[in-house]
C-alpha positions as CSV (number, residue, x, y, z in Angstrom):
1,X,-8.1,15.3,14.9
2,X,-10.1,16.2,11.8
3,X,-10.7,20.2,11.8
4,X,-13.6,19.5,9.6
5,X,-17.7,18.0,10.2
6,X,-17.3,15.9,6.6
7,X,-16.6,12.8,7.4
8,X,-12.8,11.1,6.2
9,X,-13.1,7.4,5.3
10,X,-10.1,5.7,4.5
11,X,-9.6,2.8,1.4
12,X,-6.9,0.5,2.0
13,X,-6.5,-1.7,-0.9
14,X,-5.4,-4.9,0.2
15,X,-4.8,-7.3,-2.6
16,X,-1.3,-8.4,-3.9
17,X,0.0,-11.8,-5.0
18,X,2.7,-12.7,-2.6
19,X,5.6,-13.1,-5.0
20,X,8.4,-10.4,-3.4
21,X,8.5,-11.4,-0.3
22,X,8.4,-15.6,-0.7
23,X,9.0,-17.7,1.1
24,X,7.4,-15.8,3.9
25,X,4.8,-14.3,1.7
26,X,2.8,-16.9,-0.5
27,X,-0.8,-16.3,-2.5
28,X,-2.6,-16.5,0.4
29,X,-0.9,-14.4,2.5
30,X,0.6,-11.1,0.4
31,X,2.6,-8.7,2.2
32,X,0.5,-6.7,3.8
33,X,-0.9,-9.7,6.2
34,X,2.8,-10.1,7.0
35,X,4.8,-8.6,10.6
36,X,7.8,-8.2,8.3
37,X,9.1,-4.8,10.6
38,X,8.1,-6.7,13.6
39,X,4.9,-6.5,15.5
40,X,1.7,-6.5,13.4
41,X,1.0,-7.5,10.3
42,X,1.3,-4.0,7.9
43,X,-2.1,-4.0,6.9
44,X,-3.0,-3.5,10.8
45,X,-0.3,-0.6,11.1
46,X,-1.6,0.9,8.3
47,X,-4.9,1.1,9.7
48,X,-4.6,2.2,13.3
49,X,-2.1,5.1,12.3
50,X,-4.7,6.6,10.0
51,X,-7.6,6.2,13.3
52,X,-7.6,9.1,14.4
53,X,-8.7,10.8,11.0
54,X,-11.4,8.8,10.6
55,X,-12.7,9.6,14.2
56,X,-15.5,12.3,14.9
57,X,-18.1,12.8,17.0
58,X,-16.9,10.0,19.7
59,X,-16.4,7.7,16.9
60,X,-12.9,5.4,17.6
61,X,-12.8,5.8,13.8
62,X,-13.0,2.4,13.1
63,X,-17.0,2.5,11.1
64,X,-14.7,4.8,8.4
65,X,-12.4,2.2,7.8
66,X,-12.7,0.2,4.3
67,X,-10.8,-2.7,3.0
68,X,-10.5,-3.6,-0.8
69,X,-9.4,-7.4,-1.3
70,X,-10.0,-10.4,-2.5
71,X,-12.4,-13.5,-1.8
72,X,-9.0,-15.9,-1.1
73,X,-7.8,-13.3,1.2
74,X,-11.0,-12.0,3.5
75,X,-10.2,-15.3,6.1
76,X,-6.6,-13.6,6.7
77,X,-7.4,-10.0,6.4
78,X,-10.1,-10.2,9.1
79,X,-8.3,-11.9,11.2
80,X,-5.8,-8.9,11.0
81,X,-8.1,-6.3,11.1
82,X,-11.0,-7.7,13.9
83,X,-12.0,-4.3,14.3
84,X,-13.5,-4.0,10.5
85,X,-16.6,-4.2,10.2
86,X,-17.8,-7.6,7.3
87,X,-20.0,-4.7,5.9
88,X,-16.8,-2.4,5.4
89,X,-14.8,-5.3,3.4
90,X,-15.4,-4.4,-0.4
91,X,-14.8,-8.3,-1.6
92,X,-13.8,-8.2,-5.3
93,X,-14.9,-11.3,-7.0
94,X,-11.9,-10.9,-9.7
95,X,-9.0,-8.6,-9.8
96,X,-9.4,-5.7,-11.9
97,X,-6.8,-3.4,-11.2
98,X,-7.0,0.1,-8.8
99,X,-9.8,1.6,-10.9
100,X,-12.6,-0.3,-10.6
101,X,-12.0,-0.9,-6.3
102,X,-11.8,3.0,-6.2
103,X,-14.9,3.6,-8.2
104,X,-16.9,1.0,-6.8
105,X,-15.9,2.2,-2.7
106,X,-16.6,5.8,-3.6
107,X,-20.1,4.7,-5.2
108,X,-20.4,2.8,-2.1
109,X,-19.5,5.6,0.1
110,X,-21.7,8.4,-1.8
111,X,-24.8,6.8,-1.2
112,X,-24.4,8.2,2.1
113,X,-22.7,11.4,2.0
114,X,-21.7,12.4,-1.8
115,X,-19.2,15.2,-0.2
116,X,-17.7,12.7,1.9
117,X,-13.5,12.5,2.2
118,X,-12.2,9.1,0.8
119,X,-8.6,8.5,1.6
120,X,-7.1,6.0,-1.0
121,X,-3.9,3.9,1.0
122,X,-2.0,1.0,0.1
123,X,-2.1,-1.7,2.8
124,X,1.6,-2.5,3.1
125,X,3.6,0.5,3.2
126,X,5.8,1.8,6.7
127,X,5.9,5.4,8.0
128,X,8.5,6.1,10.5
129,X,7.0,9.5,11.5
130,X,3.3,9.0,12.1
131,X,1.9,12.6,13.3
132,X,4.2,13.9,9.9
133,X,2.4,11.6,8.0
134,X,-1.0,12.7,9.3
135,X,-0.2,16.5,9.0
136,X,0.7,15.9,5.5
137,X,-2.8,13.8,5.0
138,X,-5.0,16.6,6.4
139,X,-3.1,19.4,3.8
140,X,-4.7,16.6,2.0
141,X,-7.9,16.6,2.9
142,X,-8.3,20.6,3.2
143,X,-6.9,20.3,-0.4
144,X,-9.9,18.0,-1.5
145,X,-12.7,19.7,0.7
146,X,-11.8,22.5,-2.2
147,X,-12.7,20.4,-4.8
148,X,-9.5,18.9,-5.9
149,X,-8.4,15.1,-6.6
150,X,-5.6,15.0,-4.4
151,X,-2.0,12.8,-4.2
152,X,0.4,12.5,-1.9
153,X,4.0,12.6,-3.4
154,X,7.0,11.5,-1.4
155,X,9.8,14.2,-1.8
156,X,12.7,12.4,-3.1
157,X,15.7,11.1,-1.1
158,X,17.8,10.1,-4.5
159,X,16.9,9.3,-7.8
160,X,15.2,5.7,-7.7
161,X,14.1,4.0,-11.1
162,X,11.6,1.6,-9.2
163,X,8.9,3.8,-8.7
164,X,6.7,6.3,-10.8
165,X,7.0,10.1,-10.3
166,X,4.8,12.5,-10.1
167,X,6.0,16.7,-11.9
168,X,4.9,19.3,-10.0
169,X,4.0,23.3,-11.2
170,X,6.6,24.5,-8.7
171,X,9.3,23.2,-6.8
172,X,8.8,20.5,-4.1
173,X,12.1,20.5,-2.9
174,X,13.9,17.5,-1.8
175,X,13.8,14.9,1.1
176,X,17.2,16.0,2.7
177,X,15.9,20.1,3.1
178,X,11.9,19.0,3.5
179,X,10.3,22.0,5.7
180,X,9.1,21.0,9.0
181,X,5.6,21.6,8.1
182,X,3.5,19.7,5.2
183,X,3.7,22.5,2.2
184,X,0.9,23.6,0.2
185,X,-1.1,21.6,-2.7
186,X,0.7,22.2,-5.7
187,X,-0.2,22.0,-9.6
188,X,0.2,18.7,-10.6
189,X,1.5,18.7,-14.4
190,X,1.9,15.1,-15.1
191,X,2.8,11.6,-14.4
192,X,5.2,10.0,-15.0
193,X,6.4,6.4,-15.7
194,X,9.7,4.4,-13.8
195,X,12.3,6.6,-15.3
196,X,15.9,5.3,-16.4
197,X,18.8,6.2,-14.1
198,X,19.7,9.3,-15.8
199,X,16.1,10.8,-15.6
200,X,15.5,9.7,-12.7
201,X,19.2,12.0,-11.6
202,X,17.4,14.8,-13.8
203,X,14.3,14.7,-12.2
204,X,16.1,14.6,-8.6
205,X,17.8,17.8,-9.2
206,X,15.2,20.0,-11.4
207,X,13.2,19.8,-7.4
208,X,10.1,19.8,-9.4
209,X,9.4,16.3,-9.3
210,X,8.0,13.7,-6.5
211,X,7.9,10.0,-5.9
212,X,4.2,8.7,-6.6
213,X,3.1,7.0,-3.3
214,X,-0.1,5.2,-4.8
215,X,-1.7,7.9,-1.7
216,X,-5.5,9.6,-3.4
217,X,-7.4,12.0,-1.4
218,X,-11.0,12.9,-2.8
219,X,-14.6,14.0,-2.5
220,X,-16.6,10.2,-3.4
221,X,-18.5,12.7,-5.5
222,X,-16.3,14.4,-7.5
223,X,-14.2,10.8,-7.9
224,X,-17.5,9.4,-9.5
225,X,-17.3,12.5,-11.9
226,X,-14.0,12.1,-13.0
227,X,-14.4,8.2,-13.9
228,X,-18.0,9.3,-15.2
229,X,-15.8,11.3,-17.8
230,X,-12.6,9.6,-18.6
231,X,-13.8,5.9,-17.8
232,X,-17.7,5.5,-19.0
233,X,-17.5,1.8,-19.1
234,X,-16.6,1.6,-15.5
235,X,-18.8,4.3,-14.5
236,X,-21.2,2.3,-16.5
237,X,-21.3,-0.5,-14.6
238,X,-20.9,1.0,-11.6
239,X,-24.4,2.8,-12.0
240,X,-25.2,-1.2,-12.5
241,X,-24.3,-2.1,-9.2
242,X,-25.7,0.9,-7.8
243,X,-28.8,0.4,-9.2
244,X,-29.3,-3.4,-7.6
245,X,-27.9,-1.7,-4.0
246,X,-31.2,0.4,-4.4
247,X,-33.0,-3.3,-4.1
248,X,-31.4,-4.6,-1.3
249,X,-28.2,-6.7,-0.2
250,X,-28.9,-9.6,-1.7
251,X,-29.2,-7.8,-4.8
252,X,-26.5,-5.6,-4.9
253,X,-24.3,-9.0,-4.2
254,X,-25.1,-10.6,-7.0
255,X,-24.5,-7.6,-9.1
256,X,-20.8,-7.4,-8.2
257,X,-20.5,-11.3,-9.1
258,X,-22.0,-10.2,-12.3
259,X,-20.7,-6.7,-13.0
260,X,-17.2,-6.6,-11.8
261,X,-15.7,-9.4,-13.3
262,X,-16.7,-7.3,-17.0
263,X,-15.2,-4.1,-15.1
264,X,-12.4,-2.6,-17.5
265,X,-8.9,-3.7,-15.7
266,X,-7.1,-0.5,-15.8
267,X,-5.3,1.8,-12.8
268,X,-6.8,4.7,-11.0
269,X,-3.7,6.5,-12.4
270,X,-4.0,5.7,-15.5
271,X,-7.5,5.7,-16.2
272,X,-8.5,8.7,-14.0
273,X,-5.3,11.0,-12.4
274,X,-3.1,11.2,-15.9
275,X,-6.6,13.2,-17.1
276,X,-8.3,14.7,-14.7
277,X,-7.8,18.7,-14.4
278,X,-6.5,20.9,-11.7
279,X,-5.0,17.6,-9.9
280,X,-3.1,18.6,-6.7
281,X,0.0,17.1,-4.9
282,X,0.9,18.2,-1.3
283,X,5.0,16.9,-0.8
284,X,5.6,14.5,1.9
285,X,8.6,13.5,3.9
286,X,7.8,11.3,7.0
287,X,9.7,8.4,6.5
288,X,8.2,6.2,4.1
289,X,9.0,3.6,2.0
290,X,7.0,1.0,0.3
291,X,8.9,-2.2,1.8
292,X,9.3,-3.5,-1.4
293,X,11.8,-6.3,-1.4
294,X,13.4,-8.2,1.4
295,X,16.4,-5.3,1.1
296,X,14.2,-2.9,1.9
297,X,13.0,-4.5,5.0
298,X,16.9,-5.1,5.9
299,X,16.9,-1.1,6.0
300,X,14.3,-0.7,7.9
301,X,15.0,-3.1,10.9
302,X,16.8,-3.2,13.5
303,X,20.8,-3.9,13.3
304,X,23.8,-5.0,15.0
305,X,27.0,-3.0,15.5
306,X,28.0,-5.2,12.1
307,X,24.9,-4.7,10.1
308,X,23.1,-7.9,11.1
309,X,19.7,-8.4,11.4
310,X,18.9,-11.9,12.9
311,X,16.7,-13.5,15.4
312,X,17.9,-14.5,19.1
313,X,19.9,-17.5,19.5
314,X,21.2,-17.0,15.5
315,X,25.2,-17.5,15.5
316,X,27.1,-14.6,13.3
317,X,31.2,-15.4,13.0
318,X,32.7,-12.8,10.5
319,X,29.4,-12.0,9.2
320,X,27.9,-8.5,8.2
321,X,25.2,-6.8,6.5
322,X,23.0,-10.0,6.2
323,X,19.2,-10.5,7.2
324,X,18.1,-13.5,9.0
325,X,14.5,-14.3,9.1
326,X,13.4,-17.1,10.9
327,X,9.0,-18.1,10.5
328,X,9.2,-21.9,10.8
329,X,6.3,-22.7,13.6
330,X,7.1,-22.8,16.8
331,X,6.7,-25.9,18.7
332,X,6.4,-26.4,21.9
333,X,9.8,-26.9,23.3
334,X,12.3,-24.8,24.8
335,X,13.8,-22.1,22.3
336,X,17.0,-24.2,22.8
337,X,15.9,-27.2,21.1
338,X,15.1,-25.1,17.9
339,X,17.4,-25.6,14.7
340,X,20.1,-23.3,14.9
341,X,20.8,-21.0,12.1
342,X,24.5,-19.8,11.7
343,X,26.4,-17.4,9.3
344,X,30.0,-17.8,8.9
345,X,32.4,-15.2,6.8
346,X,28.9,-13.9,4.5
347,X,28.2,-10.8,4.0
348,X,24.9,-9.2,2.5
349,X,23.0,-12.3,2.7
350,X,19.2,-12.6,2.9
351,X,17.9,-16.0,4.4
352,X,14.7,-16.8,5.0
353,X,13.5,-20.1,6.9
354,X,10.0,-21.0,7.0
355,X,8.7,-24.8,7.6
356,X,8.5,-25.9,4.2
357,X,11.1,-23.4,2.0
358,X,14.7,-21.8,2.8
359,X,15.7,-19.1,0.4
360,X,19.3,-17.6,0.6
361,X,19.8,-14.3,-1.6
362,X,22.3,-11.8,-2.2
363,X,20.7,-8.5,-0.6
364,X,21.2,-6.5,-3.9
365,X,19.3,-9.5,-5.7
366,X,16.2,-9.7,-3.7
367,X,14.1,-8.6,-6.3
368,X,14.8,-11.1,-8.2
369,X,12.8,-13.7,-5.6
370,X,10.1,-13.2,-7.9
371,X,11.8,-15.7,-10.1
372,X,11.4,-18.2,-7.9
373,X,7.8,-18.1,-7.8
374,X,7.7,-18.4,-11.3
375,X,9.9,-21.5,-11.7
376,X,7.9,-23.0,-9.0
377,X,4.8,-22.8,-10.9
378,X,6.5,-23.8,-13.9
379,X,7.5,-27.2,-11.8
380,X,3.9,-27.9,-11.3
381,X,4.6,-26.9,-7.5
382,X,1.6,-24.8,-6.5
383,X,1.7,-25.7,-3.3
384,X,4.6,-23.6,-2.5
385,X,3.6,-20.4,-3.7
């Protein structure tokens, strides 16, 4: 698909705590390792949609496929992602934010090619339209073939306070009036934080502004320049672990037990994007959304004439708007001798059933799951997070 002879290699950072999405997700299996939209788990979706950039030359693409996570989680994420290679997984051996990941799999990548592509993704995000999505990600690429660290930003379908914006030199426009065709890079002047409501309504309207995806497009060499000058500490220790790869294997593994837990814990947009001149943003609209709570996943699934979401054999009397999630593990009988689940006169209910935990939450309070987590923990009950 790739117009280009440089190589694209694609990051997906795949670690995450598991707290959003409980009972379903737990600390050992965060989001991304879950089939939340039906299917395969997001991480794999992520993966394959993004293939056919990586291909070239015959390739199937997967040999340009990296995955960022941690030791707890490589079990589950290769069993998700088969295809992988164990020399691709980039295993941190403590969590140290986006920086340090991103620095260390675009030193990685640069010993081979410093003017390769790296394509920075999070591992748990949907996209309804796939070849939009990939149009938008080649602008992308073009944009960093020219020398510029490039974002994605997600034009704006109303003014949300949960994520971080991104202000561009000239208008994007908005979601409901996006072009058919992925525009051109633009100027990025800054980021910016999660806004209150009535910025966020100001930023909405000015068109200038877009929502900040977590999406980084770049040459692996001209990423090591930027942390070289805004983050020397990491770079510093980078050149570490670079140095023992020189060695050997055996070498450079001991380094990142050594180095990376002492890695400064910051966030590639933080420590790198807010500083880095001539930053560009090309404007998406394909769909996306980060899946962020179990609401979210209630819009994106599939519904009954009443708003229901629910698995087959679920009862629904005078019910509407709720979601019904059903994980407890399937035994061997007939799917008639399974527990029934019934709803009677609710409405905007999420319940969630696995074999050891039943939440039931207000849709328009599923953030708020996160609690639970906590005052599990706080009961000494590990066990169930």
């Amino acid at each position: 698909m790739s117009s280009t002879e440089t190589p694209v290699h694609v990051l997906i950072l795949a670690g995450g705590a598991g707290t959003r999405f409980w009972p379903a997700s737990r600390a050992a299996r965060p989001k991304q390792l879950l089939p939340l939209l039906g299917g395969e788990p997001l991480i794999t979706a992520t993966a394959r949609r993004v293939l056919p950039l990586c291909a070239r030359g015959g390739s199937d693409g997967w040999e340009r496929i990296w995955i960022a996570t941690g030791q707890h989680l490589v079990a589950p994420t290769r069993a998700a992602l088969p295809e992988v290679s164990e020399r691709r997984l980039l295993v941190e051996p403590a969590p140290r934010n986006t920086a340090p990941c991103i620095g260390w799999a675009a030193a990685t990548i640069a010993r081979d090619d410093p003017d390769a592509i790296v394509v920075v993704l999070p591992s748990d995000h949907h996209i309804a339209d796939v070849p939009q999505f990939l149009e938008v990600l080649q602008a992308a690429v073009a944009s960093a073939q020219g020398g510029a660290i490039t974002t994605i930003g997600i034009r704006p379908t109303h003014p949300e306070t949960g994520f971080g914006y991104i202000e561009a030199e000239e208008t994007a426009g908005a979601g409901s009036a996006a072009p058919a065709e992925p525009a051109e890079p633009l100027n990025v002047l800054r980021f910016v934080e999660k806004p209150s409501r009535e910025r966020a309504v100001e930023f909405v309207a000015s068109g200038r502004f877009l929502w900040n995806a977590g999406m980084f497009i770049f040459r692996a060499g001209d990423m090591r320049a930027a942390i070289r000058a805004h983050l020397p500490a990491l770079a510093e220790g980078l050149d570490e672990i670079d140095g023992a790869a020189a060695l050997g294997a055996a070498e450079e593994a001991e380094a990142v037990l050594r180095v990376f837990p002492r890695l400064p814990a910051v966030s590639i947009d933080h420590g790198v994007m807010e500083h880095v001149a001539g930053l560009a943003v090309v404007p998406g609209d394909f769909g996306w959304s980060d899946v962020g709570s179990w609401q979210s996943a209630w819009e994106l699934a599939d519904k009954d004439e009443r708003g229901n979401s629910a698995p087959a054999g679920s009862v629904l009397i005078d019910a509407q708007h709720n979601y019904l999630v059903d994980l407890r593990t399937r035994s061997g009988g007939a799917p008639d001798d399974r527990r029934v689940i019934a709803l009677v006169g609710v409405e905007g209910l999420v319940v969630v059933e696995t074999d050891d935990a039943l939440l039931v939450v207000p849709r328009d309070r599923a953030q708020e799951v996160k609690h639970v987590v906590d005052a599990l923990k706080a009961q000494g009950r590990g066990r169930h997070t």
